[in-house]
Every structure is written in structure tokens, then in C-alpha cells.
MDTraj code that builds the backbone (N, CA, C; nanometers):
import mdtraj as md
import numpy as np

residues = "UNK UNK UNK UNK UNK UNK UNK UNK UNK UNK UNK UNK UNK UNK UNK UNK UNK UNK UNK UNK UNK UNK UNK UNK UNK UNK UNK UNK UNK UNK UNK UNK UNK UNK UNK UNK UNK UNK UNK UNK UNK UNK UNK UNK UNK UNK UNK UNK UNK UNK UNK UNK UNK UNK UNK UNK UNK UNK UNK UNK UNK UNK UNK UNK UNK UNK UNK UNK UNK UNK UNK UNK UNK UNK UNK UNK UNK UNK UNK UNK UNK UNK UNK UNK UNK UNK UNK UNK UNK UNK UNK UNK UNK UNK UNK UNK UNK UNK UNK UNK UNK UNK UNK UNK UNK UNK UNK UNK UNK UNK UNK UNK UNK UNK UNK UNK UNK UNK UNK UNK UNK UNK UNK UNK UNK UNK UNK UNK UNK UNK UNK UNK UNK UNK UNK UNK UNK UNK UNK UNK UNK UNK UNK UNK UNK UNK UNK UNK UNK UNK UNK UNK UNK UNK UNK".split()
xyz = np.array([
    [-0.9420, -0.3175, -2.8295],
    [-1.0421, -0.3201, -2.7242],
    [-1.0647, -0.1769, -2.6776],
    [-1.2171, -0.1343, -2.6881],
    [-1.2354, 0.0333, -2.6214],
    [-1.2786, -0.0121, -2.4596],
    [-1.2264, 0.0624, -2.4187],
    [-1.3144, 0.0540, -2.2854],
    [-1.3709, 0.1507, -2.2471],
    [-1.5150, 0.2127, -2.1847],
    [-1.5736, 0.2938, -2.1424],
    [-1.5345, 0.3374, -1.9978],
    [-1.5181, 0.4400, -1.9602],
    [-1.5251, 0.5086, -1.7904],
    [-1.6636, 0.6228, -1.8006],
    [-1.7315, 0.6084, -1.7218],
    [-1.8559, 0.6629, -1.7190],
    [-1.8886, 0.7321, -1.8584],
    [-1.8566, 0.6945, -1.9692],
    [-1.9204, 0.7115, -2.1157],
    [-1.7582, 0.8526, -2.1601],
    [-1.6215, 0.7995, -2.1524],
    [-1.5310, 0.8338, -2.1717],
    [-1.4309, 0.7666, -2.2110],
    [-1.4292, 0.7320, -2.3465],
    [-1.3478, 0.6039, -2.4286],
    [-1.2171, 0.5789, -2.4618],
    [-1.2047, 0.5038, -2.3846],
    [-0.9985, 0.4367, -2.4272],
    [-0.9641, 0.3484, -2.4360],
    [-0.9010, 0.3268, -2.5671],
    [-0.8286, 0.2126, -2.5964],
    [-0.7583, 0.1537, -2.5216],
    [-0.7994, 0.0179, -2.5183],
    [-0.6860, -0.0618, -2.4420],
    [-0.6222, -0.1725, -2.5233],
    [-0.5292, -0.2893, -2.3914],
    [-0.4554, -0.3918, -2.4924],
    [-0.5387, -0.5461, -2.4394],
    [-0.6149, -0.6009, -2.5503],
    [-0.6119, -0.7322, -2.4631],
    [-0.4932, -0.8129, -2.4044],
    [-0.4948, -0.8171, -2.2787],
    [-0.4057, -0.9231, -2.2105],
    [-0.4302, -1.0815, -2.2711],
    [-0.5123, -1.1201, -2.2429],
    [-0.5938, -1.2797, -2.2602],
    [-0.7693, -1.2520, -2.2469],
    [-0.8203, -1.3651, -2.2814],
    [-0.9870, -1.3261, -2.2902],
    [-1.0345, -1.3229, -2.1808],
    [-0.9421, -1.2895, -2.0886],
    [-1.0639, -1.2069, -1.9672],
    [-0.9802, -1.0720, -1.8786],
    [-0.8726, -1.0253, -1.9422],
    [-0.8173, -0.9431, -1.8858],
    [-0.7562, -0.8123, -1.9933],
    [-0.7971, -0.6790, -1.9679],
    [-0.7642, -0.5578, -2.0306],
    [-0.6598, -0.4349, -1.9848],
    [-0.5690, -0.4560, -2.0429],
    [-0.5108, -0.3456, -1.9743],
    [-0.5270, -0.1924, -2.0178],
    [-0.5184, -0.1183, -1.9773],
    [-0.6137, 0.0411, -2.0192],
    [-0.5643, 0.1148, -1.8799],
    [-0.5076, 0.2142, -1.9573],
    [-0.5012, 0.3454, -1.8953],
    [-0.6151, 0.4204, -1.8338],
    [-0.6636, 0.4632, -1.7001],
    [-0.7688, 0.5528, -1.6773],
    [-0.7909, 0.6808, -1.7359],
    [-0.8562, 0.7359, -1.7452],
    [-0.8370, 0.9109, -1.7401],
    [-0.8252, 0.9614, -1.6495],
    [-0.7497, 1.0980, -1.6287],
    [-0.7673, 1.1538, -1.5408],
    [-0.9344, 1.1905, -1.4930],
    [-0.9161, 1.2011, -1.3686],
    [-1.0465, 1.2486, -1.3249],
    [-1.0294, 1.2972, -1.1715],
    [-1.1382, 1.3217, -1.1006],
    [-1.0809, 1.3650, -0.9820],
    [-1.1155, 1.2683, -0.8688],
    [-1.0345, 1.2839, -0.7590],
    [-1.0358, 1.1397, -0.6547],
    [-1.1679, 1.1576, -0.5690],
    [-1.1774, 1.0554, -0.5509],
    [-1.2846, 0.9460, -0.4738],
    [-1.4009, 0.9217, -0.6007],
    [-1.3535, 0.9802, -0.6814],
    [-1.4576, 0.9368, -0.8479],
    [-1.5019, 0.7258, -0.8334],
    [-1.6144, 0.7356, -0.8318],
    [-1.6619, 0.5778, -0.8896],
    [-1.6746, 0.5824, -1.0539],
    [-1.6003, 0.5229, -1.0892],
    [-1.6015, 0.5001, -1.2177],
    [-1.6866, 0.3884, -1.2885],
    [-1.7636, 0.3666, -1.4143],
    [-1.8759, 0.2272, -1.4033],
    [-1.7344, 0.2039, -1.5665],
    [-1.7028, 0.0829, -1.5654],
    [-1.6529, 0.0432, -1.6669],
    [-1.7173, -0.0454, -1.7469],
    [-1.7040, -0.0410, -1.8990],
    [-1.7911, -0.1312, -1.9660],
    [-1.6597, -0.1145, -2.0723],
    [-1.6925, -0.2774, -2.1679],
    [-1.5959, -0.2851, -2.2588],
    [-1.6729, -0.3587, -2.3988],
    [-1.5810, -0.2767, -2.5087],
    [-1.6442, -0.3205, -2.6626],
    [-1.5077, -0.4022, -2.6946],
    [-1.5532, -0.4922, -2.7717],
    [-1.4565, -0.5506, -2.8601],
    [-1.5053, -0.5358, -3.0091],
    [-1.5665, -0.4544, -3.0311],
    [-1.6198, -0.4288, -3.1775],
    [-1.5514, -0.2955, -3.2077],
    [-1.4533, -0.2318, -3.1771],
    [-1.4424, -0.0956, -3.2103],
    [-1.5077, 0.0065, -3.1470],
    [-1.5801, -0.0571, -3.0005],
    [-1.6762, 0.0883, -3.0035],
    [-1.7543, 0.1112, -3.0126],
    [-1.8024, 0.0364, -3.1158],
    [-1.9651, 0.0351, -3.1203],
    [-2.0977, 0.0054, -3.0377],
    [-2.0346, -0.0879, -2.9617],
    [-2.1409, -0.1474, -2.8752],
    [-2.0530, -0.1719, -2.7659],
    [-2.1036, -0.1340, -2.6141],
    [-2.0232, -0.2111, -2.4785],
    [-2.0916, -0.2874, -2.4506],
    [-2.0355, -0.3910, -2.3092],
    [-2.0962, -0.4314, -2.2582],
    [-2.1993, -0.3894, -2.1581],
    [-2.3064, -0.4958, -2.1484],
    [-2.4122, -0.4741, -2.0285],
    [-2.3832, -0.5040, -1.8929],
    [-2.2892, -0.5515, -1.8780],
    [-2.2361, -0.5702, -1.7340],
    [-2.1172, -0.4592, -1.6894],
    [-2.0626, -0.4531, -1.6135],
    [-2.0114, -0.3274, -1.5903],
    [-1.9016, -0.3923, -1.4638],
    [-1.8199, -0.2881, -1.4328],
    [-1.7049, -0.2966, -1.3216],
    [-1.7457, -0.1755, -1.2655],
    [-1.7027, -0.1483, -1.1755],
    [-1.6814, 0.0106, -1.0698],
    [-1.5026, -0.0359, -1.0459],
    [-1.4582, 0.1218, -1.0739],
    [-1.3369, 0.1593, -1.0455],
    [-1.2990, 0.2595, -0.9843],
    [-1.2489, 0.2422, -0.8546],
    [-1.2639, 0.4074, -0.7538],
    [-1.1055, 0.4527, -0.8149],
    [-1.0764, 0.6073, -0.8085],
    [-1.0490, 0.6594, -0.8168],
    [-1.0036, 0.7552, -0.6684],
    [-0.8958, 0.6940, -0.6594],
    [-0.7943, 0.7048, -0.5649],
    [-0.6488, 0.8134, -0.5290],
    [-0.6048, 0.8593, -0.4773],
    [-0.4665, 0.9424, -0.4947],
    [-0.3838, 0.8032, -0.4558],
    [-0.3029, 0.8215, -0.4892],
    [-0.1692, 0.7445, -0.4100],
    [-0.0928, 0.7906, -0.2884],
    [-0.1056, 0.7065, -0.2001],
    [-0.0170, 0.7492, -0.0550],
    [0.1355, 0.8023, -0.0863],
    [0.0592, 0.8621, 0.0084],
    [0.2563, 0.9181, 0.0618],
    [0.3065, 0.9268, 0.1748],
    [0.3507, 0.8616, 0.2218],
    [0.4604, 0.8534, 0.3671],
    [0.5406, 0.9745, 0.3781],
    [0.4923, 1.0731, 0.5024],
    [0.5526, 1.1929, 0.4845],
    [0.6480, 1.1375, 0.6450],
    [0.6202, 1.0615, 0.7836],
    [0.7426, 1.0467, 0.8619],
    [0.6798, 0.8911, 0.9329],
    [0.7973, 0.8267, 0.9459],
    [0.8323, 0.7326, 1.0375],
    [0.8135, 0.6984, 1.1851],
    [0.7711, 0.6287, 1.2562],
    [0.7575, 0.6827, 1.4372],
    [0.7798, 0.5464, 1.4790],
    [0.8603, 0.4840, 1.5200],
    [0.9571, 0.5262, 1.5715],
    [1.0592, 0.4944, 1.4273],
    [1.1532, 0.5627, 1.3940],
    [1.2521, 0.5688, 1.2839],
    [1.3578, 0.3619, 1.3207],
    [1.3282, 0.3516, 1.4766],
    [1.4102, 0.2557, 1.4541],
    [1.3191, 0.1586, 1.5845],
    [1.4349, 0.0154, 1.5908],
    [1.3587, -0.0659, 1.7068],
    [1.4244, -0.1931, 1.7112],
    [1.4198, -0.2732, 1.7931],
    [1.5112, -0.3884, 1.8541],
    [1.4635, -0.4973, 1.7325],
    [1.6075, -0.5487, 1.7233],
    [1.6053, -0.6467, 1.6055],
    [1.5186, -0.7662, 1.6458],
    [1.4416, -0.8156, 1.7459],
    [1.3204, -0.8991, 1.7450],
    [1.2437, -0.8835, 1.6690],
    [1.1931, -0.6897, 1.6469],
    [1.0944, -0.6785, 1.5834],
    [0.9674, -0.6347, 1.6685],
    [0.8748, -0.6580, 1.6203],
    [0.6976, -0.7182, 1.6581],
    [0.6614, -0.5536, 1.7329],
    [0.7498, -0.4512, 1.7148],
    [0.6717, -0.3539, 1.7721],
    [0.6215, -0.2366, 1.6333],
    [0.5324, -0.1961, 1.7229],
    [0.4260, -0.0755, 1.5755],
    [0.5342, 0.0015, 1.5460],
    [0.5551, 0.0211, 1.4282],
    [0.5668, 0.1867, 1.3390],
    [0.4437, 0.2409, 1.2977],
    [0.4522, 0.3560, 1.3333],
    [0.3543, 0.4414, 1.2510],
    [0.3904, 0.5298, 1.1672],
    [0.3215, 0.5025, 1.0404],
    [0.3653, 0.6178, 0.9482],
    [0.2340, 0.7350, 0.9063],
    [0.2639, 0.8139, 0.9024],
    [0.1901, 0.9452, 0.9391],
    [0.2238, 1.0095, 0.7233],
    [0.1166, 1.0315, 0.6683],
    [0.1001, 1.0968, 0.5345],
    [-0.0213, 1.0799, 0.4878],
    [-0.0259, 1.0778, 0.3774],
    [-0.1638, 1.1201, 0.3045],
    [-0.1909, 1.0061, 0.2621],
    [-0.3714, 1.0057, 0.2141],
    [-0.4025, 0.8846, 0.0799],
    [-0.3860, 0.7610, 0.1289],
    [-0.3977, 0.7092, 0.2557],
    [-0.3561, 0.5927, 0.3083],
    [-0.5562, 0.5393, 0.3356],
    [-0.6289, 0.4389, 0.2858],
    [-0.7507, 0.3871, 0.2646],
    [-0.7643, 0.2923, 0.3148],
    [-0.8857, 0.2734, 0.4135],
    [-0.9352, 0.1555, 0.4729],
    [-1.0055, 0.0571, 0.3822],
    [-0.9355, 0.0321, 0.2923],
    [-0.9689, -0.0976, 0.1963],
    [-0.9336, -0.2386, 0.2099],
    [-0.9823, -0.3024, 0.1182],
    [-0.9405, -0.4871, 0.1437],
    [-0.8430, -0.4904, 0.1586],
    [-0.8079, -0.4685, 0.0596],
    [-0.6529, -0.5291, 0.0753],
    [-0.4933, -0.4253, 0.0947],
    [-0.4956, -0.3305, 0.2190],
    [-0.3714, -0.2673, 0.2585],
    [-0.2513, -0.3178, 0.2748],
    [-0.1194, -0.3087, 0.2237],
    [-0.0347, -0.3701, 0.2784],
    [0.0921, -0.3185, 0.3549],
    [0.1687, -0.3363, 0.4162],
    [0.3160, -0.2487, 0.4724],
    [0.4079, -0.3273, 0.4007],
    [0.5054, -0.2667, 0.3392],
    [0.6147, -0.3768, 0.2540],
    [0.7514, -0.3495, 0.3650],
    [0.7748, -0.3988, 0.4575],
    [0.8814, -0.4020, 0.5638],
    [1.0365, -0.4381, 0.4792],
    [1.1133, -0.3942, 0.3894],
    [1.2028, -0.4753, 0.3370],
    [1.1364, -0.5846, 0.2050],
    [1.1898, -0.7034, 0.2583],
    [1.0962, -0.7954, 0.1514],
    [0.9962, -0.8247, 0.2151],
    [0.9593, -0.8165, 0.3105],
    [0.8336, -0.9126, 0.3582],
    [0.7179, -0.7692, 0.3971],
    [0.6046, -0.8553, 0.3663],
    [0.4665, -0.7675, 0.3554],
    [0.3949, -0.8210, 0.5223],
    [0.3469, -0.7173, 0.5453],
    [0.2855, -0.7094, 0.6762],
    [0.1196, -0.6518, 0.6518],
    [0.0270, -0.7138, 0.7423],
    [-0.0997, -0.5926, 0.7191],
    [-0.1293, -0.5133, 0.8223],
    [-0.1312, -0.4251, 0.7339],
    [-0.1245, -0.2870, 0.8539],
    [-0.2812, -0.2851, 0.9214],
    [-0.2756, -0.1593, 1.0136],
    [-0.4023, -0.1307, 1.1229],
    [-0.4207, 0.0088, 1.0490],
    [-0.5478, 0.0167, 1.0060],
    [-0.5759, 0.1410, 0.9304],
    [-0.6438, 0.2294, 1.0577],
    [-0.5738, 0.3595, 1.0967],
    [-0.6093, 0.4499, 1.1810],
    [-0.7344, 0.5711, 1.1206],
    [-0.6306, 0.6608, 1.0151],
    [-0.6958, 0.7646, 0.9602],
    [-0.6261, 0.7858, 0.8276],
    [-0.7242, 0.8212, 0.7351],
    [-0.6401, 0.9040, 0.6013],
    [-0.5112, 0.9344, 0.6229],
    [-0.4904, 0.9609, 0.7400],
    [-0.3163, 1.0190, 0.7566],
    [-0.2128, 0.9279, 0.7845],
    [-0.3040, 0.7933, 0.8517],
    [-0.1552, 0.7087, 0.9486],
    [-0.2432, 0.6122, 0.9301],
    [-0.0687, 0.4897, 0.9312],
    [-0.1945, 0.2881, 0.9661],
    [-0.0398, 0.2980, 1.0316],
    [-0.0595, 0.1901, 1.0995],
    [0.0154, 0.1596, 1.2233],
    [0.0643, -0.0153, 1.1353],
    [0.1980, -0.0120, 1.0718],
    [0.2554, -0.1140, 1.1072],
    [0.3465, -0.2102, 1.2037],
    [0.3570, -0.3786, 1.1849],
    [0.4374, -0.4262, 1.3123],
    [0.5781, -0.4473, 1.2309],
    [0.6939, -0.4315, 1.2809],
    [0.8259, -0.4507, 1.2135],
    [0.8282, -0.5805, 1.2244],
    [0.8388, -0.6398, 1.1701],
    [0.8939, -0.7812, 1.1180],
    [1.0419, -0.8330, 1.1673],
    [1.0832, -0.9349, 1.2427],
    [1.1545, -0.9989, 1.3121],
    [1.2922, -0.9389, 1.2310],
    [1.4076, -0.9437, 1.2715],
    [1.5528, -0.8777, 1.1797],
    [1.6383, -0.9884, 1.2339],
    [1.6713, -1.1184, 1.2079],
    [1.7722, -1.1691, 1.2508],
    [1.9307, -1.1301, 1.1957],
    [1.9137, -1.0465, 1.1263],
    [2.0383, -1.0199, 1.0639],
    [2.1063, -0.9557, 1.1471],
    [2.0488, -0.8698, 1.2213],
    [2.1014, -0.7948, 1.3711],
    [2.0981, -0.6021, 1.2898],
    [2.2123, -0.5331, 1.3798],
    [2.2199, -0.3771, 1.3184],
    [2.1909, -0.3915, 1.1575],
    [2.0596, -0.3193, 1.0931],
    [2.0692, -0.3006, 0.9194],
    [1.9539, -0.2065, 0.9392],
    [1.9476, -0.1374, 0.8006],
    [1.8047, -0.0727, 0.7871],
    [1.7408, -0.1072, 0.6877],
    [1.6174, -0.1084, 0.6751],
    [1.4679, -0.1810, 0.5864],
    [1.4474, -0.0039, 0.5283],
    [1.3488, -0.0559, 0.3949],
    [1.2556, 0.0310, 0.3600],
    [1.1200, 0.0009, 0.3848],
    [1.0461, 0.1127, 0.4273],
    [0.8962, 0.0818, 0.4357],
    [0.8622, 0.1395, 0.3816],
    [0.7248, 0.0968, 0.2808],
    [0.6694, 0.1658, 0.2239],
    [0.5308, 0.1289, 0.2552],
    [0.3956, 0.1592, 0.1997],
    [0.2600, 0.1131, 0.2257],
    [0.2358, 0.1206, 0.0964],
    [0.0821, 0.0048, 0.0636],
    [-0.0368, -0.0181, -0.0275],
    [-0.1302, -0.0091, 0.0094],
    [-0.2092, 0.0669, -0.1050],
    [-0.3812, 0.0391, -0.0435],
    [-0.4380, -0.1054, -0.0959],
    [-0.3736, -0.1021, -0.2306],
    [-0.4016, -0.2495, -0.2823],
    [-0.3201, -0.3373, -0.3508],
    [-0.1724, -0.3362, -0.2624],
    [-0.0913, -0.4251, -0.2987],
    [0.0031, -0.4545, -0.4673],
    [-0.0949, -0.2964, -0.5040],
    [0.0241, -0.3196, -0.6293],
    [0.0808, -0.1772, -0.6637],
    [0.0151, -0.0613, -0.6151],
    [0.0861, 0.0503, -0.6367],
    [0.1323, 0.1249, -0.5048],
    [0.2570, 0.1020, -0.4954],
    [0.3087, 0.1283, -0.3518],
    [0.3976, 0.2785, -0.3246],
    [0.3761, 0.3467, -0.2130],
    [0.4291, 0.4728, -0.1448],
    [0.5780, 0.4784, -0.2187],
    [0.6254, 0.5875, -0.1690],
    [0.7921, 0.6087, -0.1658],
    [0.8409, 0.5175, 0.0061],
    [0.9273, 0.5267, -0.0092],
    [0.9420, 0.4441, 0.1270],
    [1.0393, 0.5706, 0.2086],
    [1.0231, 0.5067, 0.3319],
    [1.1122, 0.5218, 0.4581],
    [1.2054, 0.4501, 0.4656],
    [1.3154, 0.4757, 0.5745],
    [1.4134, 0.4147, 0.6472],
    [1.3858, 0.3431, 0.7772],
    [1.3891, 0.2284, 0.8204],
    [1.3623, 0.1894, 0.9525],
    [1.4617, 0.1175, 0.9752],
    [1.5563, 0.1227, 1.0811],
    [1.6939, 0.0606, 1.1172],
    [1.6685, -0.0233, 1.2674],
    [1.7316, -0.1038, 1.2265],
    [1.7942, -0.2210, 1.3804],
    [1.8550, -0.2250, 1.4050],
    [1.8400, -0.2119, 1.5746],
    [1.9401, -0.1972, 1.6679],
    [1.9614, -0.3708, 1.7400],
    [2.0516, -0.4353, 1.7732],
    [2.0915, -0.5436, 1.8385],
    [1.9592, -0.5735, 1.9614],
    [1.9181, -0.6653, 1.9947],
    [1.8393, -0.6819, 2.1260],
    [1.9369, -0.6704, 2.2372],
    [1.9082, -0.6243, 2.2886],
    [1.9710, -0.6443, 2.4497],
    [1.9039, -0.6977, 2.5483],
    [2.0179, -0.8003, 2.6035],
    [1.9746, -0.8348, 2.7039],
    [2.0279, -0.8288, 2.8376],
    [1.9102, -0.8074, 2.9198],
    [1.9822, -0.7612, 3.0934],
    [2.0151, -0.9238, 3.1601],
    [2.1536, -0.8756, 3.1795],
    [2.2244, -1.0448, 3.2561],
    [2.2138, -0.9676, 3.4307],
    [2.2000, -0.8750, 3.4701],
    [2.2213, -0.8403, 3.5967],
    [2.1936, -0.6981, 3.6351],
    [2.1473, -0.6468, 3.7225],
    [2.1050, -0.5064, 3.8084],
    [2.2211, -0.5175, 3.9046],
    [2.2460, -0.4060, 3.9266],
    [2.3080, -0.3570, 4.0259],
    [2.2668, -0.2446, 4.0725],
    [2.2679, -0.1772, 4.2241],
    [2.2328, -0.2531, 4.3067],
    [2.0919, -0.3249, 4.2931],
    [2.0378, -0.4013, 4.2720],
    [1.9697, -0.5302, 4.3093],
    [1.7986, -0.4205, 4.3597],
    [1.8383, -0.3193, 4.4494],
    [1.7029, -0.2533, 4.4791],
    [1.7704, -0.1406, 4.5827],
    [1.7221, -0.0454, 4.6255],
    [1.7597, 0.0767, 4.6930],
    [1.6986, 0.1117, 4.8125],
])
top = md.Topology()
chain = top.add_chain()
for i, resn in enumerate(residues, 1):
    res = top.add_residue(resn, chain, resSeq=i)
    for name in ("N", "CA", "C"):
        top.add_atom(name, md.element.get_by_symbol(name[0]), res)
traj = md.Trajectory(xyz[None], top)
């Protein structure tokens, strides 16, 4: 199977009859790419076409807050590059996926996800589209506390 990127040809592998796997070329980011595919060798593509953007991959350069009460449910923000207000963003909290609040190219604001396990630390990482994901962070839990009593009472 050849596949075309704006009239720039590479072989790919058929998966099954409706799916190709193929390497991109390099090219440079925010590139729209028009894809078309031959199953003749090449000779002929198709008349219908895909668009494929051309993206960097995020990078998580720091953590905010690095840690937070094992309930959970409060924002981290992670602050780096290549982070896209697209469909489908995700935060990978540990095992469980969260959807983040897309701020700017630099930061999306995730919610930590509940920790019943009590004191541990998670990795976070982010997606723009759920399959090629950041390097991750550290985010650790601390016990909830709870207030049984004030003293003095008021001043």
C-alpha cells in the first residue's frame, strides 16, 4: 500500500481493508497534510482524501501543585509545550484518564482523581489525542485531614 502526503510517497502496511499503517514524513509542525492512498503500487491514488495535522508532541516541563489531599478533585496544572485545544485531550492521572481544561499552548489544568489508597505518588502525563502521550510527572498524596476540634474556640 503507497500512501500519498501532499504528493510525497510511503509505503505502508495494510492493517485490514479499511485501516493503514504508515509512517509520516518529516515535515514541519502545524503542516495540514491531504492523504490519499494507492493499492496498485502507486500508480493511481485515491479521490477522496484525509487531512493529517502535523503536530509536536507535548512536554510537561513542571507540576503545580507537585502534591494534594488524598480525596483528590483539586486542579494540577502542568505548565510545557505542544499541549492543543483539540477533541480529544487527555490527563493520564496514574491509571485513570481525566479531561483536562485547555488554557494555553503552555498549560491545561488537570483534576487529581480520588486516592483511596492514602500517602502514594501517581504519574501524570498529558494527550492531545489519547494515544501519544508526554513524559510524565510525579504527583504524591498526602492523608486527608480532618479537624475534630479548635482550640481556643475564637479570640
Amino acid at each position: 500500500v503507497h500512501v500519498s502526503f501532499n504528493d510525497t510517497i510511503v509505503i505502508g502496511t495494510a492493517m485490514n481493508n479499511t485501516s493503514v499503517r504508515v509512517r509520516a514524513p518529516l515535515t514541519v509542525n502545524g503542516t495540514a497534510l491531504i492523504l490519499r492512498v494507492s493499492t496498485d503500487g502507486g500508480s493511481t491514488f485515491s479521490d477522496s482524501h484525509a487531512i493529517f495535522y502535523v503536530r509536536e508532541l507535548p512536554v510537561i516541563s513542571a507540576i503545580v501543585p507537585f502534591h494534594g489531599p488524598a480525596n483528590g478533585r483539586n486542579n494540577i496544572t502542568l505548565s510545557g509545550s505542544g499541549f492543543a485545544s483539540s477533541p480529544s485531550p487527555l490527563c493520564k492521572c496514574g491509571q485513570e484518564l481525566v479531561l483536562p481544561v485547555f488554557v494555553q499552548p503552555d498549560e491545561v489544568v488537570c483534576n487529581a482523581p480520588r486516592n483511596d489508597v492514602g500517602h502514594k505518588s501517581i504519574d501524570v502525563a498529558f494527550s492531545n489525542d489519547g494515544i501519544d502521550w508526554t513524559n510524565s510527572l510525579s504527583y504524591s498524596y498526602f492523608p486527608a485531614i480532618d479537624v475534630i476540634d479548635i482550640f481556643p474556640s475564637s479570640l
